[in-house]
C-alpha positions as CSV (number, residue, x, y, z in Angstrom):
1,X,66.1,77.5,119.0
2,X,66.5,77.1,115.4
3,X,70.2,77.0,114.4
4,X,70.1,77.4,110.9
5,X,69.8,81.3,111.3
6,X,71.8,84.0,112.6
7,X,70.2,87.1,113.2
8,X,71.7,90.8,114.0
9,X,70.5,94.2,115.2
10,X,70.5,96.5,112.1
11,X,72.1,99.5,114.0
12,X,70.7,102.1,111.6
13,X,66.6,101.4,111.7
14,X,66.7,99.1,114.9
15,X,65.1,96.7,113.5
16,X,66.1,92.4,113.6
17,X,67.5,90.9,110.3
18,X,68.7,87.5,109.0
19,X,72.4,87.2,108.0
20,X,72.8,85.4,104.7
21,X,75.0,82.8,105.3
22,X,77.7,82.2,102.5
23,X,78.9,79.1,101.4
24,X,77.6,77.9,104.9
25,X,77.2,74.3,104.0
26,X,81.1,74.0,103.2
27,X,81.6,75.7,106.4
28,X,79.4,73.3,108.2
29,X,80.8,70.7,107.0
30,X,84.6,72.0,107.5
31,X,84.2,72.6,111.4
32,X,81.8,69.9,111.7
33,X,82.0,68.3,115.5
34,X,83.5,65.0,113.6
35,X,86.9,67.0,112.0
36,X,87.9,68.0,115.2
37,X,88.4,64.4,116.1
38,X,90.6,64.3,112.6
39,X,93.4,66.7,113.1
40,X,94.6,66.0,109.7
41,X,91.5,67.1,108.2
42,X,91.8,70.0,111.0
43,X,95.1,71.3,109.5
44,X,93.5,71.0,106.3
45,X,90.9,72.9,106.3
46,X,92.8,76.0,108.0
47,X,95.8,75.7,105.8
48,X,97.2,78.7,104.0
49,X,96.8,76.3,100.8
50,X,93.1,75.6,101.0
51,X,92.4,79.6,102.0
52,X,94.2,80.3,98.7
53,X,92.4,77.6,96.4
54,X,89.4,78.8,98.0
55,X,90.1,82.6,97.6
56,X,90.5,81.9,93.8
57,X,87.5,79.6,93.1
58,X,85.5,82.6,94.8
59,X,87.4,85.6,93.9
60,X,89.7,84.6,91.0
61,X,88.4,82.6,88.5
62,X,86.6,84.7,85.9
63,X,83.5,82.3,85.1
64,X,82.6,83.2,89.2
65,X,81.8,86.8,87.7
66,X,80.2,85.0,84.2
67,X,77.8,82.6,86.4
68,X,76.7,85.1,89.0
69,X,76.3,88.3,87.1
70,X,78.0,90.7,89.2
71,X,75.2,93.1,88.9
72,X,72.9,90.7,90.2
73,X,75.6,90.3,93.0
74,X,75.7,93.9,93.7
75,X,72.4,93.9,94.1
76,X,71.8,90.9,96.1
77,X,74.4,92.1,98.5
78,X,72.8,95.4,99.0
79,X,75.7,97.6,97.9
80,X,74.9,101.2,97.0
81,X,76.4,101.6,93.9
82,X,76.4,105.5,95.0
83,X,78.8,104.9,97.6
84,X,81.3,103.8,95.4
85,X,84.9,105.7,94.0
86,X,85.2,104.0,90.9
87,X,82.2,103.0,88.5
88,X,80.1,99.7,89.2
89,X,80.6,98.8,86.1
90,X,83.9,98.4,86.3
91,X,83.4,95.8,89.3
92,X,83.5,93.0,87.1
93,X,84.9,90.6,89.4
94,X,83.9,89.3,93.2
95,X,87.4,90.5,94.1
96,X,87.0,93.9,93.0
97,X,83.7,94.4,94.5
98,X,86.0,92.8,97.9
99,X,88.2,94.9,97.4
100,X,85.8,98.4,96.3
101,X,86.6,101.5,97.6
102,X,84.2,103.8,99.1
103,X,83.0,107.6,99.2
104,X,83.0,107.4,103.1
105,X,84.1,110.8,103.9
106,X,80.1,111.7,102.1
107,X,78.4,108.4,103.3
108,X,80.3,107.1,106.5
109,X,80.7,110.7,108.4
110,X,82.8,110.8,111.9
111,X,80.5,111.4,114.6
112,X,80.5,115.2,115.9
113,X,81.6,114.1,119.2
114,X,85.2,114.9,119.9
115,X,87.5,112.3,121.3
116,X,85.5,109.1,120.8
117,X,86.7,105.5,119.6
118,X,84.4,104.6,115.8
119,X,84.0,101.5,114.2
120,X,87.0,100.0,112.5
121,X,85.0,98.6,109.8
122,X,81.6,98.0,108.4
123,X,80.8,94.9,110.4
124,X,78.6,93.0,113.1
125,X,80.1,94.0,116.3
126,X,79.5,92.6,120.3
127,X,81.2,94.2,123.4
128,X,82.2,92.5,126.6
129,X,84.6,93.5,129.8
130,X,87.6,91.0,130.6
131,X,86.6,91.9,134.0
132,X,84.0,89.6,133.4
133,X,85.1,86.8,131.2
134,X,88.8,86.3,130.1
135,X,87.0,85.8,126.7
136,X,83.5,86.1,125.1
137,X,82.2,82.4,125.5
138,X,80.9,80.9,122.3
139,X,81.6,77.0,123.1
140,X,84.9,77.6,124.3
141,X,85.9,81.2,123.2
142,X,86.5,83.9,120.4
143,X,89.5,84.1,121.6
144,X,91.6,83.8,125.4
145,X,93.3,86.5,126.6
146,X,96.4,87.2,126.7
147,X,96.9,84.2,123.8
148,X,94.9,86.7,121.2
149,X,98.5,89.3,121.8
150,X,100.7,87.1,120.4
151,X,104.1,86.3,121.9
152,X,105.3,89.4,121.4
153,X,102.8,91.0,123.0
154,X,103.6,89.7,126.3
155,X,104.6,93.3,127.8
156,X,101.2,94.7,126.8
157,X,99.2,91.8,128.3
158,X,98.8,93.6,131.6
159,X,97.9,96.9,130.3
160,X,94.9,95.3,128.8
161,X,94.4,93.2,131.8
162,X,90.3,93.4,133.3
163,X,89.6,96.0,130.2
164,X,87.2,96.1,127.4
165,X,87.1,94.7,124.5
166,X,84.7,94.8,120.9
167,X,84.2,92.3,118.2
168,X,83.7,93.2,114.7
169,X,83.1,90.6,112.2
170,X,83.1,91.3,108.3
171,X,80.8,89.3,106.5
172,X,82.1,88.9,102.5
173,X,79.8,91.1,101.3
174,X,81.0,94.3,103.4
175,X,83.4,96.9,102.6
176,X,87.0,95.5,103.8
177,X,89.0,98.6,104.2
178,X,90.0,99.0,108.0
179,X,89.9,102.5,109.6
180,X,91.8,103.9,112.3
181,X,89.2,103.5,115.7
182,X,91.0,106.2,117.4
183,X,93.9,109.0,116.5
184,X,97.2,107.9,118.6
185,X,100.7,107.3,118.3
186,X,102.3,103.8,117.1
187,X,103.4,102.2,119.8
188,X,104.3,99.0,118.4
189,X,103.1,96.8,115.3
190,X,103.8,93.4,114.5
191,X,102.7,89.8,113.3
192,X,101.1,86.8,115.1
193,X,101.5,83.8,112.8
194,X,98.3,81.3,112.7
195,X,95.9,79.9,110.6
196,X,93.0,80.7,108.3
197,X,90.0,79.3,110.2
198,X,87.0,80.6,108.7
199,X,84.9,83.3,111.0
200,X,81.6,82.0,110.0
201,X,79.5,81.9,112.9
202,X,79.3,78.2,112.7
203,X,82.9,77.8,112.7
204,X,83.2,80.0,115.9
205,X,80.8,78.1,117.7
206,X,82.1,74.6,116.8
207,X,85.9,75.8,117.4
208,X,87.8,76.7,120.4
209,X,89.4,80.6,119.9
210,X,89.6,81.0,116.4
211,X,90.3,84.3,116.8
212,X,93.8,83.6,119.2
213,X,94.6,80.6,116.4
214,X,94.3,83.1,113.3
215,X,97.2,84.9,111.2
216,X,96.6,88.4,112.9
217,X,98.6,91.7,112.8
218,X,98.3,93.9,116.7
219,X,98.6,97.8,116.3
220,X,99.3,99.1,119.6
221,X,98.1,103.0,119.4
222,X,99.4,105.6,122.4
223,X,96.2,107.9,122.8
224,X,98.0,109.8,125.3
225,X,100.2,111.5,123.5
226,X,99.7,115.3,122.0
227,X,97.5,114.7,119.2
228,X,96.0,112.0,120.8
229,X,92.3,110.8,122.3
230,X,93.5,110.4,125.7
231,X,92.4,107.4,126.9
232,X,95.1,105.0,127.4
233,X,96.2,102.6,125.4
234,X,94.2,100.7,122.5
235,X,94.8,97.2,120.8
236,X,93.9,97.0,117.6
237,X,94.1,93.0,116.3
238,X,92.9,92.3,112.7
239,X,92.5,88.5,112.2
240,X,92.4,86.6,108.7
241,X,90.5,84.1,107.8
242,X,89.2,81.6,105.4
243,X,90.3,83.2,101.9
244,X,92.1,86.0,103.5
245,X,95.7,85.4,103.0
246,X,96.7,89.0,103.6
247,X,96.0,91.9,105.6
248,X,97.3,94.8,103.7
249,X,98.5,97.9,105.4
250,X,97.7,101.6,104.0
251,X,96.8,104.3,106.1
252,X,96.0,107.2,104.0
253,X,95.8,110.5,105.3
254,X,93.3,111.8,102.8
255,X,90.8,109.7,101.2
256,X,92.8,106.7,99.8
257,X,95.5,109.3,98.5
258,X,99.6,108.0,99.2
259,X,98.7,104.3,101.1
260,X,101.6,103.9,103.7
261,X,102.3,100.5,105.8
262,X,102.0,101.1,109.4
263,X,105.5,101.9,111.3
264,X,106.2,103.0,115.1
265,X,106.7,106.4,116.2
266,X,103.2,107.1,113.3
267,X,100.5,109.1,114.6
268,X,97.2,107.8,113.1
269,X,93.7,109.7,112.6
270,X,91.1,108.8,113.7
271,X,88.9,107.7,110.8
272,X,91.5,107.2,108.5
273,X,91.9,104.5,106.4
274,X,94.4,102.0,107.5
275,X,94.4,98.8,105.6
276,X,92.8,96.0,103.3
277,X,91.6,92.5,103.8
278,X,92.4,90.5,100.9
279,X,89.2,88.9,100.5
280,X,86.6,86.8,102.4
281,X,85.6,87.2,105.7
282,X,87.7,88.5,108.1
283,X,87.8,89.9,111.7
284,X,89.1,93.4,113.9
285,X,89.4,92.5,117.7
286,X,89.5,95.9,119.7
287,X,91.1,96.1,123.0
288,X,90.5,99.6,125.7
289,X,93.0,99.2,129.0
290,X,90.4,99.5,132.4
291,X,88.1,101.8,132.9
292,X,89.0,104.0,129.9
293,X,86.5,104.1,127.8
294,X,82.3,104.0,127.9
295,X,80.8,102.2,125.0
296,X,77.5,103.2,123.1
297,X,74.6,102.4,124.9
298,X,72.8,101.5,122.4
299,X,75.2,98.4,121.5
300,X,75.1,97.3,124.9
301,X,71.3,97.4,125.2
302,X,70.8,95.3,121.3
303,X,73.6,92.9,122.6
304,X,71.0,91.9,125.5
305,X,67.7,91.9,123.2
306,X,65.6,88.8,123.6
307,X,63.9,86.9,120.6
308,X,66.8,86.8,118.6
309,X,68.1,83.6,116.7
310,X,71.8,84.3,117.2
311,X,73.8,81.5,117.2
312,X,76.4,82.8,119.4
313,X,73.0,82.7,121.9
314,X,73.9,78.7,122.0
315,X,75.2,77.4,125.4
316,X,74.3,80.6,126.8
317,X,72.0,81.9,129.8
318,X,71.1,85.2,127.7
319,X,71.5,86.0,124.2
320,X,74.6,87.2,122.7
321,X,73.4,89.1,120.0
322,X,75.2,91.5,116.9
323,X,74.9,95.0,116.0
324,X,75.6,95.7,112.2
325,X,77.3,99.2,112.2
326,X,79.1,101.2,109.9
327,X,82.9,102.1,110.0
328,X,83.4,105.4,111.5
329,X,80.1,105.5,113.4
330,X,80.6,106.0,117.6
331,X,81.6,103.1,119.0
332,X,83.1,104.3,122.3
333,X,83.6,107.5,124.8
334,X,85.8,108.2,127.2
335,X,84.6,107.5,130.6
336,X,84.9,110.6,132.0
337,X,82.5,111.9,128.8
338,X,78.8,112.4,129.2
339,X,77.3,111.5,125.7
């Protein structure tokens, strides 16, 4: 299998596409086989400082926008200038395009379905059961369970125990606003400290649970409560990474009106924005408590699809392969609901 390319399921026409890579040799060559015999190097190339030197040669530096041509960039990246709030041309930096808002109460609608989990985020996404794996297996791992909780997440490990799980991975080109997957109550919020490993594909592959070593922030949501989805408990983890120093919170109960950071005893709606990476590539882990929730089928059926040059298909007896879906499109329904 040729490991150069990654490919994905676009969700929207079915069809199988290429991911462009960025600044792929860099990342090749930062989790390269030989730096994780160099743990000098290692700490390095996941330090806070390098994400940050990084994050302003890319995003920062004002010749970036001068070289490029941001309209070009637009462009390239297959961003619909339609969807935007503010006017393109005022995107005259690869952070503000990062950093865009969109129109996504006209172009991302919620699904008509009542009391279903959406995509966090515009993203790749793959599902998996921890009743079959205690991780999803890419070399070593995205991540191990209950090490992806954090510390203080030791009294939720066993609600999640044998449940469900989705990962959605932001490419830099995507949207980075967060939504809310699912209305609930705040049960608890806090920090994981951790690194900045990139979540490249090649990095996840070469590395052992990037996703448990990140900088992450865990939103624990109560569905059950009144005004809730009613079904159980769900983790919500967002993980930084290579030029994301920041994850930051604003839930905004209309549009992007009022931003508020995220406290317990909250009740979130579902769809609602509810924070910002702050830029690169970044990643939201979901977590569903057994037996609670059903997700799409047709994310389960494009995971197995055969032909596809995923890299996450390495080391494995059947392809692992990606879904790219929008942010507020069905991810999940309760078990008990018949789609």
């Amino acid at each position: 299998m040729n490991q150069t390319k990654h490919q994905y399921v676009d969700r929207a026409t079915g069809t199988v596409a290429e991911e462009r890579l960025i600044a792929n040799r860099l990342i090749r060559t930062l989790y390269s086989p030989k730096l994780e015999s160099a743990p000098l190097l290692s700490k390095l190339a996941s330090s806070r400082y390098l994400s940050e030197v990084l994050g302003y040669l890319n995003y920062d530096n004002a010749l970036s926008s001068r070289m490029s041509g941001m309209q070009r960039f637009l462009r390239s990246c297959g961003i619909d200038a339609n969807e935007l709030v503010d006017d393109a041309a005022t995107l005259d930096t690869p952070r503000k395009v990062f950093e865009r808002k969109i129109k996504y109460w006209q172009y991302r609608p919620l699904p008509r379905t009542e009391r279903c989990v959406v995509c966090p985020s515009d993203s790749r996404v793959m599902v998996g059961s921890l009743r079959e794996t205690s991780g999803l297996f890419i070399k070593g791992k995205f991540f191990e369970f209950p090490e992806l909780l954090g510390g203080k997440g030791s009294r939720w490990q066993k609600r999640f125990a044998e449940g469900d799980f989705a990962v959605f991975r932001l490419t830099p080109e995507k949207y980075h606003y967060t939504h809310v997957p699912v209305a609930g109550w705040v049960a608890d919020f806090y920090a994981v400290r951790g690194r900045y490993h990139s979540c490249n594909p090649n990095a996840a592959v070469q590395l052992l649970t990037p996703y448990s070593k990140n900088r992450r922030v865990v939103t624990i949501l109560d569905t059950d409560g009144e005004g809730g989805a009613e079904i159980g408990y769900v983790a919500m983890i967002e993980v930084v990474a290579l030029m994301v120093g920041l994850i930051e919170q604003r839930y905004s109960e209309e549009r992007y009106d009022h931003p508020r950071n995220i406290e317990k005893g909250m009740l979130l709606r579902t769809g609602a924005p509810k924070a910002l990476f702050r830029p690169g590539s970044s990643t939201v882990v979901l977590m569903f408590q057994r037996e609670r929730i059903r997700f799409a089928q047709d994310l389960v059926s494009n995971q197995r699809k055969t032909g596809v040059r995923s890299r996450y298909s390495v080391g494995f007896g059947q392809p692992v392969v990606e879904t790219d879906v929008k942010v507020r499109s069905l991810l999940a329904y309760p078990r008990e609901v018949q789609p």
